[in-house]
N, C-alpha and C positions, 0 to 999 in steps of 0.2 A: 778765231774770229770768223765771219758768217759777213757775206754784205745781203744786206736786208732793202726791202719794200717798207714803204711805211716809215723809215728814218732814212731811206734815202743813202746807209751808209754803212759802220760797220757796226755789228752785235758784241760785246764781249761780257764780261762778268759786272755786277754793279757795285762790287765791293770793289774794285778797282780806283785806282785813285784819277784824278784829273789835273791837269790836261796828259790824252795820254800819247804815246808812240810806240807803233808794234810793227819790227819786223821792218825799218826804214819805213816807213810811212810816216811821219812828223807834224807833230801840232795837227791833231787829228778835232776838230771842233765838238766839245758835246752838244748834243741834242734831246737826251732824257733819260731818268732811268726806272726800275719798275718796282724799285728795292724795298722802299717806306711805304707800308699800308699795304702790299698785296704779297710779300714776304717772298718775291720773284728776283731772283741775284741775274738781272739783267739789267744793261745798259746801251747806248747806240750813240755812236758819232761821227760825221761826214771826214771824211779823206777828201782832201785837195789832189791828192798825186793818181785820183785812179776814180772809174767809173762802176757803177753796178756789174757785177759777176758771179757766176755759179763756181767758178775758185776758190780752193781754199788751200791752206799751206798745211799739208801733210807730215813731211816729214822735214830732214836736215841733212844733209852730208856731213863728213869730218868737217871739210875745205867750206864749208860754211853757205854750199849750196840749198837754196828751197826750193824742195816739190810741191808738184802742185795736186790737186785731184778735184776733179768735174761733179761737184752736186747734183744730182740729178729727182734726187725726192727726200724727203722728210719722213719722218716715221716717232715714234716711240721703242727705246729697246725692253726686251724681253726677259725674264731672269733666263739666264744660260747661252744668251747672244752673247757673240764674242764683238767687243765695241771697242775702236782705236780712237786717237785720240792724237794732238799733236799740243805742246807745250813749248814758249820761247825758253826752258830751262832744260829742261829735259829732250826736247825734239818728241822723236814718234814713239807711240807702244801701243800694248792693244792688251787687253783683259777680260775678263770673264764678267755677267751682269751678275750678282747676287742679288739684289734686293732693289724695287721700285716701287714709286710714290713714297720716299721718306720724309721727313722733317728734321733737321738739327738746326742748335743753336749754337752761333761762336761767341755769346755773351755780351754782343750788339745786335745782330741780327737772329731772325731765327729763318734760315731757306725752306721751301717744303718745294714739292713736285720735281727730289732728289733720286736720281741711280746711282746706286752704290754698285762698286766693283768686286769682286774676290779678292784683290788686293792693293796696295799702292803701287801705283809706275809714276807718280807727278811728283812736284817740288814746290815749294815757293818762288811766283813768279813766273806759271806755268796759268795762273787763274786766265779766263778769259779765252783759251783756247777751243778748235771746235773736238767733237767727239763724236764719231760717223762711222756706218758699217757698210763697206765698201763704198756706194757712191750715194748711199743714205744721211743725211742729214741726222744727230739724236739729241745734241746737247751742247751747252756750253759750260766748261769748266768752274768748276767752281772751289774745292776743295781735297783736305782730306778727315778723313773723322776714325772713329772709333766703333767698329761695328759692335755687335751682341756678345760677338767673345773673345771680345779684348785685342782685337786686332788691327791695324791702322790699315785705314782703306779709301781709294781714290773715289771722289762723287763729281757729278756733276746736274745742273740743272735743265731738265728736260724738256726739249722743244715745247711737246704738248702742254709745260706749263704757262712757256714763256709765250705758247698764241692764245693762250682760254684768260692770260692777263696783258697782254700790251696788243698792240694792232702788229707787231712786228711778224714778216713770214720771210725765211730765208729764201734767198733767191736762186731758183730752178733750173731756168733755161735762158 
């Protein structure tokens, strides 16, 4: 999750269900999502327990510590950029870009403006997470899919999608 401008609050996946809670933060209030008509698996909703920051939760310890790491810019990744990522199911990993600007359908939605990884590191229940290379901002999680050669592979939905379709810009500084 990302806290954003423009929602005032936090970013996560739109395919996510409501009312939601991540990471102790509780009864997180919606505020909109980008999902229907612009095919943007984005959503945003204000926290009570905390204000706008360039934070974000990185990683996890065993003992069930969270890191933290300082957003400092935004970006688009690249094929062959190496892009982390942190998931409430799985905690931290990092993978390889294979393929950008996708489209898949889960047979409700269809996402496009997708990075696809070289391979899976996420889980169910990991949706809505951010995905960032070193203190870059790239995406918010969304899935896993089935690349060209049959292989199951982590994606997530790309900054550059979610600000060319909602007002939302993660927060910098």
């Amino acid at each position: 999750m990302y806290n954003v401008r423009g929602g005032n609050g936090l970013m996560t996946a739109g395919h996510c269900r409501n009312p939601l809670n991540y990471e102790n933060r509780l009864n997180m209030e919606f505020l909109g999502d980008a999902l229907l008509g612009s095919n943007t698996d984005a959503q945003w909703h204000r926290s009570p327990q905390e204000g706008p920051s360039n934070n974000i939760i990185s990683d996890r310890s065993s003992n069930g510590q969270l890191f933290t790491r300082r957003i400092l810019s935004t970006g688009n990744a690249r094929v062959g950029d190496l892009a982390c990522k942190y998931g409430t199911i799985t905690g931290g990993g990092c993978a390889f870009v294979a393929q950008v600007g996708e489209s898949r359908s889960d047979g409700r939605y269809t996402y496009s403006g997708l990075t696809l990884m070289d391979r899976s590191i996420t889980a169910n229940g990991d949706s809505g997470g951010p995905w960032f290379e070193n203190s870059r901002a790239l995406g918010v999680h969304t899935g896993a899919t089935v690349n060209d050669e049959g292989q199951t592979v982590s994606f997530f939905t790309s900054l550059g999608r979610i600000y060319r379709t909602t007002d939302l810009r993660v927060i910098t500084s």
